[in-house]
N, C-alpha and C positions, 0 to 999 in steps of 0.2 A: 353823505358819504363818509365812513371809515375807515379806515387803516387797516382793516379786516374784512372788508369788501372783495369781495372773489370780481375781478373782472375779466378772467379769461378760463373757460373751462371744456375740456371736451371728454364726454361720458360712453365708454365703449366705442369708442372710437374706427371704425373698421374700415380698409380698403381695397379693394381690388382690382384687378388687370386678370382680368379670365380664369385662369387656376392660381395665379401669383396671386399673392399677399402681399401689399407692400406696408401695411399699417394692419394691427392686429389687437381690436380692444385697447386701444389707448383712452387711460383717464388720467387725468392730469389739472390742477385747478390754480392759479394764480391770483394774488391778491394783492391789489393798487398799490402801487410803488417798491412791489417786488420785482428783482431782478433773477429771469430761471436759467440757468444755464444748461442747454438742450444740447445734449454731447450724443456722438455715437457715430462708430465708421461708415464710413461711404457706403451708399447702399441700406441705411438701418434703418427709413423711412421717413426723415428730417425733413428731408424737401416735401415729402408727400401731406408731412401736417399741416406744412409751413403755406400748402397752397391750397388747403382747404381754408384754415383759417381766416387766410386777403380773400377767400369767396370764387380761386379760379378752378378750386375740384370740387366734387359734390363724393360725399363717402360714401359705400355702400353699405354701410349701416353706421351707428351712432348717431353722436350729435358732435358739434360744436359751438359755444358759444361767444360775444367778445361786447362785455357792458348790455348783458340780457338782449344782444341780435343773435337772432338765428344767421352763423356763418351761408344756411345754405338761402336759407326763405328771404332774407334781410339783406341779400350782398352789396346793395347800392349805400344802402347804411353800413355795413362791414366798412366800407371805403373808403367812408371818412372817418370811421373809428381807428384805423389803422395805418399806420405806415411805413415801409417797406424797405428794406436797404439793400440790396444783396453787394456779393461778395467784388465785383466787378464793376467798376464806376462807367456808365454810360455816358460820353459828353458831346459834343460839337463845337465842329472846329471854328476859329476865328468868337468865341465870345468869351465876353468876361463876366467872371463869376457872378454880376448881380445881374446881368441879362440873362444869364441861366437861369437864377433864380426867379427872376421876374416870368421867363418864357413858363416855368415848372406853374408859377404862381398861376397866371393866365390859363394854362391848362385846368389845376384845380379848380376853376373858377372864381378866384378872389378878385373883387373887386378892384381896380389899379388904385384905387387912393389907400385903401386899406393892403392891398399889396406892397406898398413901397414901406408901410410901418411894420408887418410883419418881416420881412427881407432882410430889416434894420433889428430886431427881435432876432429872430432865428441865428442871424451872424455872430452877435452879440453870444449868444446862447454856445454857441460852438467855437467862441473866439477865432473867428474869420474876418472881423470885419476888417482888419488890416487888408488886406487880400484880394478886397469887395473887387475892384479897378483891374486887378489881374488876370491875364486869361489862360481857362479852366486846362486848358493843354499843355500849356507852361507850369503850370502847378508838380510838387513834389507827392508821393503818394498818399503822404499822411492828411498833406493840406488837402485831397482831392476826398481821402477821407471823411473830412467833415464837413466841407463842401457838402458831402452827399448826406451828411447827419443833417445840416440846414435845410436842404432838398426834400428832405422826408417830415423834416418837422412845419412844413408851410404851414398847411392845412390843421395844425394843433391836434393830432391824433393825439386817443388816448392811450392806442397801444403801441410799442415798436419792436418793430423783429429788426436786427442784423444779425448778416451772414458774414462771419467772419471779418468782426471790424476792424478786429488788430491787426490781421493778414499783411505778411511783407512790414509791416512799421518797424522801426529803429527802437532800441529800451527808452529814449525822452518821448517821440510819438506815442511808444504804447502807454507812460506812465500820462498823456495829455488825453490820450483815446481814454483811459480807464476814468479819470475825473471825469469826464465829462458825460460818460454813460450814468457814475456814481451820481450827479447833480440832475440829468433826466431823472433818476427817478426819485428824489428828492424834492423835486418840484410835480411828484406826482402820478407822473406815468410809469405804465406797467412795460416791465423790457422783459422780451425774450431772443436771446443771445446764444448763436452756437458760434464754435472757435475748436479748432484744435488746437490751441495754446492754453492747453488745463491749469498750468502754473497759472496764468495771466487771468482766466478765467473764477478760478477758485477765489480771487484778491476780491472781486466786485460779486455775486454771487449768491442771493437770499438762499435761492434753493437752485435743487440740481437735480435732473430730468436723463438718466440715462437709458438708453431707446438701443436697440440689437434684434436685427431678424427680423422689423417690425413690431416688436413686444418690449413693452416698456419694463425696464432689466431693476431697473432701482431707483428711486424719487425720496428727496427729503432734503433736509440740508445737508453741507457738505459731513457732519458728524453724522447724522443717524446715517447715510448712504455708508459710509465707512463700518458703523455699526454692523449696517446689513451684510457688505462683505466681509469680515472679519471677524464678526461677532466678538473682537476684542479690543480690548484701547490700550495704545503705548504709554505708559508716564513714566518721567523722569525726574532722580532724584539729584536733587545738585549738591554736594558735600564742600565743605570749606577745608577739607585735610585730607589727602592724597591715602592716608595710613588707616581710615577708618572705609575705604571703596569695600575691601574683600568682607569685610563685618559685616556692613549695611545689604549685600549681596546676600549671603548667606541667610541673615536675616528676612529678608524678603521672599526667598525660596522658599521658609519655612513657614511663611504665612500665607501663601497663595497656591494657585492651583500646583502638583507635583510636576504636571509635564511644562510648565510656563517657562516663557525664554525669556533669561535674566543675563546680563551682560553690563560690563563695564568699562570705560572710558577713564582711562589715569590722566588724559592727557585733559579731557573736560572737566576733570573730577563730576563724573554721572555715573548713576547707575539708573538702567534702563530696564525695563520690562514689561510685558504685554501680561494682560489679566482681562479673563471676562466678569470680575468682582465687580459691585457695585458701591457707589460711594459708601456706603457704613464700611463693607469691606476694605477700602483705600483707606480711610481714617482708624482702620485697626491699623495699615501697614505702618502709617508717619505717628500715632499713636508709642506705638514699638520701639523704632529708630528711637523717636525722640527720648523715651524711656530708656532705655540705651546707652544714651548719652551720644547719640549720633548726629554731629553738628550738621546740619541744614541749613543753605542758603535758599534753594529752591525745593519744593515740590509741586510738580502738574502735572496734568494728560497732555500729550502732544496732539495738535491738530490731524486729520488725517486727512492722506495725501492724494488731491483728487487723481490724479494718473494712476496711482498702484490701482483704485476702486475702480480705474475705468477699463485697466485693463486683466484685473480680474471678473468682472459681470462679463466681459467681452469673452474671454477665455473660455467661463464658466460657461456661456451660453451656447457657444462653438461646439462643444463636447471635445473640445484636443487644447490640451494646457497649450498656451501661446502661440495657438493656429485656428484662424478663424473660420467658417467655411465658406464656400464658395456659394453666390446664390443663384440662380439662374438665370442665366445671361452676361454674367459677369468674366465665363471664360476666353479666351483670345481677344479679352481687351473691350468685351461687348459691353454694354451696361443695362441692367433693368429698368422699368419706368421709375424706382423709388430711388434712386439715381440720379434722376437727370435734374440739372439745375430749374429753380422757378426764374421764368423769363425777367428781363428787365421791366416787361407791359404791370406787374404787381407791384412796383416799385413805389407808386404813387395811389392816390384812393380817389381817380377821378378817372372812369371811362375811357373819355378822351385822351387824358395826359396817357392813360397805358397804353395804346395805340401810339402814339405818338414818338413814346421813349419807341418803342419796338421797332417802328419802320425806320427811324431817323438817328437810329446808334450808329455809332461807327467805333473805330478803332478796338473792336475785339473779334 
């Protein structure tokens, strides 16, 4: 196995609900120890991949696949390839976390001698085992959070979907949720990750999968996705003396495109500007400055910003600048099937245990 290993891929991807579309030719491909960050407003078809993929939809056309199983033909092996988190932690009352875990264990079917070493593993993995003796109800969100990362990782999947893991966490929770998704896939496994915290999102993030309408809007990493919408990149120029800004401006307009926005910052000492040049082109710009005699601290392109990209594809794909449209079913509050949450029962990749989560949740 590789580091260039595709283990998660799905090729024209299609779904349907009668005359609705809730997934529309989605391809999309994932490779071990990437992290995809699967964005896109309520309704754009997220849950609908997300439950083909754990084997609880069947598409009506495409494929999907997870470590060469067929999602549809395969799904008992889907099951143990994959594991499942959603956005809402399922518990029972009166137990403490390593009875959960043990009960989650027994369901997957591990072994009890070898369930009590992964239990000890997995905690470890999610820095819970302080916690282990605590019970799951008493627990703060964040801890319940990982709890649920332990939850999911019993069974050693090689894939992992969470639904919104950050969700509700405090800035120290989200900075302990983000390590800790970083290090899953560092030891290997593939994550796919939706969140509407795109700031927080963009931090942890190989690549980035954004989905609208059912039609997948823009895929790559977080640079070429910004490429695609913008078709231009920011960089900035950092100067050491407040008196050479209006120069180095001037100069820069004069070497890039005519309508390009150039703008400066006295207070940064920057000068900024958007170019669709290519680097020869950028190395004529600092080439120049420097010739010049235009002191530099800094020159670079700016990262680009996964919100602005997400809510331009969204925008663009609505047809009404910063109004999205409506899909059917979604007015007075209805929602369509691409909509609706995948149940707790996918949470785990053991039959049983999915049955089990479903009848025996409480507290939501």
């Amino acid at each position: 196995m590789t580091a260039s290993e595709v283990v998660v891929e799905t090729k024209n991807l299609t779904k349907q609900y009668g005359e609705f579309t809730a997934l529309d030719d989605l391809s999309i491909s994932i490779c071990r120890g990437q992290i995809l960050g699967f964005i896109g407003p309520n309704g754009a078809g997220k849950t609908t991949t997300i439950k083909i993929l754990v084997g609880l939809s069947r598409p009506t056309s495409g494929s999907a696949t997870i470590a060469g199983a067929d999602c549809v033909k395969d799904a008992r092996r889907i099951r143990k390839l994959v594991g499942y988190m959603p956005d809402k932690f399922g518990s029972y009352d009166n137990m403490r976390v390593v009875e959960y875990l043990d009960f989650f264990g027994a369901a997957f079917g591990i072994g009890r001698k070898q369930r009590r070493k992964r239990i000890e593993e997995v905690l470890e993995t999610t820095q819970s085992s302080y916690m282990r003796d605590r019970y799951v109800e008493s627990l703060s969100h964040g801890m319940q959070q990982r709890v649920g990362i332990a939850r999911t990782l019993l069974h050693d999947p090689e894939v992992l979907i969470f639904d919104e893991p950050a969700n509700g966490l405090d800035p120290e929770a989200r900075i302990e949720m983000r390590q800790i998704l970083l290090n899953l896939a560092a030891m290997g496994k593939t994550l796919i990750v939706t969140s509407h915290i795109l700031p927080e999102l963009s931090r942890i993030c190989d690549q980035v999968a954004i989905i609208h309408g059912g039609k997948l809007r823009a895929a790559g990493s977080l640079e070429e996705i910004t490429r695609q919408v913008n078709q231009k990149r920011m960089v900035e120029a950092q100067l050491t003396s407040p008196e050479q800004l209006a120069t180095a401006a001037e100069l820069i307009k004069g070497l890039i495109e005519a309508d390009a926005e150039v703008s400066t910052s006295p207070a940064e000492l920057i000068v900024r500007f958007r170019t669709g040049g290519n680097e020869y082109q950028l190395e004529k710009v600092l080439s120049a400055l420097v010739k010049n005699e235009i002191r530099i601290s800094q020159f670079s392109e700016i990262a680009g910003d996964l919100e602005e990209a997400f809510l331009l594809v969204t925008r663009e794909s609505s047809g009404r600048p910063g109004e999205e449209k409506s899909k059917p079913g979604e007015a007075n509050g209805a929602t369509d099937p691409a909509d609706s949450s995948v149940t707790d029962h996918s949470e785990g990749s053991s039959a049983d245990s999915d049955q089990m989560a479903k009848t025996s949740k409480k507290g939501h």
